[in-house]
C-alpha positions as CSV (number, residue, x, y, z in Angstrom):
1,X,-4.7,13.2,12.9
2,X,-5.4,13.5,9.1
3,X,-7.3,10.7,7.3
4,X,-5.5,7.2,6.4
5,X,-5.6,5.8,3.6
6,X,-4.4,1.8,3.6
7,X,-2.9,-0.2,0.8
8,X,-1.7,-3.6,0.7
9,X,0.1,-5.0,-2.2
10,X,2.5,-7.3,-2.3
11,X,3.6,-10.8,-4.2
12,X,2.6,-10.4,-8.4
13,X,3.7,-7.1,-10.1
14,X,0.4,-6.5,-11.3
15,X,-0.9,-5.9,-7.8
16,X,1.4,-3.2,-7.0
17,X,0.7,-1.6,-10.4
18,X,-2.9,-1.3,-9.6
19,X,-2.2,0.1,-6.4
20,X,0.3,2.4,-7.8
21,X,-2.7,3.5,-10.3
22,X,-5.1,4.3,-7.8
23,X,-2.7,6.3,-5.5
24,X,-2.0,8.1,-8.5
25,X,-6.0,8.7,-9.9
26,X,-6.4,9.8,-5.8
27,X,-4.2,12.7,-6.9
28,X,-5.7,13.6,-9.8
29,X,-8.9,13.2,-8.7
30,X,-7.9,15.6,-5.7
31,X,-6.5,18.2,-8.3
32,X,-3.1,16.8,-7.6
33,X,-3.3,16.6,-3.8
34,X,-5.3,14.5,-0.7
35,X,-6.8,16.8,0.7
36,X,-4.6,16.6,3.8
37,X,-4.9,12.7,3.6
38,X,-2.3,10.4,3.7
39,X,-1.3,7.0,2.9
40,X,0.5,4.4,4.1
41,X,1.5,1.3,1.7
42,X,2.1,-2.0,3.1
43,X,4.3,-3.9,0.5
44,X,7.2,-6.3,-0.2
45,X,8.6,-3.8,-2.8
46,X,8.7,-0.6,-1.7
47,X,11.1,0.7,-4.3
48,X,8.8,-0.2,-7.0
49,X,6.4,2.1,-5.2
50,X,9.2,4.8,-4.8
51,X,10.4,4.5,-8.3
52,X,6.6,5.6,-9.6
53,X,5.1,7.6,-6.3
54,X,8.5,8.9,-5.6
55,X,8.9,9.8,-1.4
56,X,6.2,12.9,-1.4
57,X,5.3,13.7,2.3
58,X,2.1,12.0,2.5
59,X,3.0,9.0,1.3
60,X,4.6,6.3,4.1
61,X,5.9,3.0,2.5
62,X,5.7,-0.1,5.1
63,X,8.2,-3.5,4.0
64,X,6.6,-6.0,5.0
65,X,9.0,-9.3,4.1
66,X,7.1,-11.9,2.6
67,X,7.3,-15.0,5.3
68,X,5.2,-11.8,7.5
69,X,3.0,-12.2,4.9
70,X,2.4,-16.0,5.4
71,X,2.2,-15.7,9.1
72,X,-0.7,-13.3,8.6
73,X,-2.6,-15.7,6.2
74,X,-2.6,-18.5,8.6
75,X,-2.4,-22.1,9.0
76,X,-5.4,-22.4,6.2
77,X,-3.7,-19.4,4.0
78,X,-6.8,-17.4,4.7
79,X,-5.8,-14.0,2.1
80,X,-8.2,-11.7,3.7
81,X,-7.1,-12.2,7.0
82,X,-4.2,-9.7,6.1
83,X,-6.0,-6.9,6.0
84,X,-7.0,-7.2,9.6
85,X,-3.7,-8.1,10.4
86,X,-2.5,-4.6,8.6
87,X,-5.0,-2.4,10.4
């Protein structure tokens, strides 16, 4: 199995722009490739990701709807405890 790499980014724009940044500087920092990594986005706006990432191989985009989201955070909105809940 190839290495995974994780993103979650969902709720303000800005968060999926950042994470749309740094899957793009993984590519040119890889000479414009993983390395035989890939990565999997977990998101509420997977077209956004689409529309800049396009649907290369590599790249798996996971909707997550946004009450999932909620659920994950918990009865005291804990934010961190989605990313256990995503891996």
């Amino acid at each position: 199995m190839p290495p995974t790499i994780i993103y979650q980014a969902y709720g303000l724009p800005g968060i999926r722009l950042e994470a749309a940044y740094s899957i793009l500087s993984a590519y040119g920092a890889g000479g414009g490739t993983l390395g035989g990594a890939r990565i999997v986005v977990y998101t509420d706006a997977p077209a956004e990701f689409k529309q800049v990432l396009g649907l290369p191989p590599e790249i798996e985009y996971q909707l997550i709807e946004l009450g999932q989201w909620q659920q994950w955070r918990g009865p005291i909105d804990f934010v961190h405890r989605v990313k256990i809940e995503v891996l």
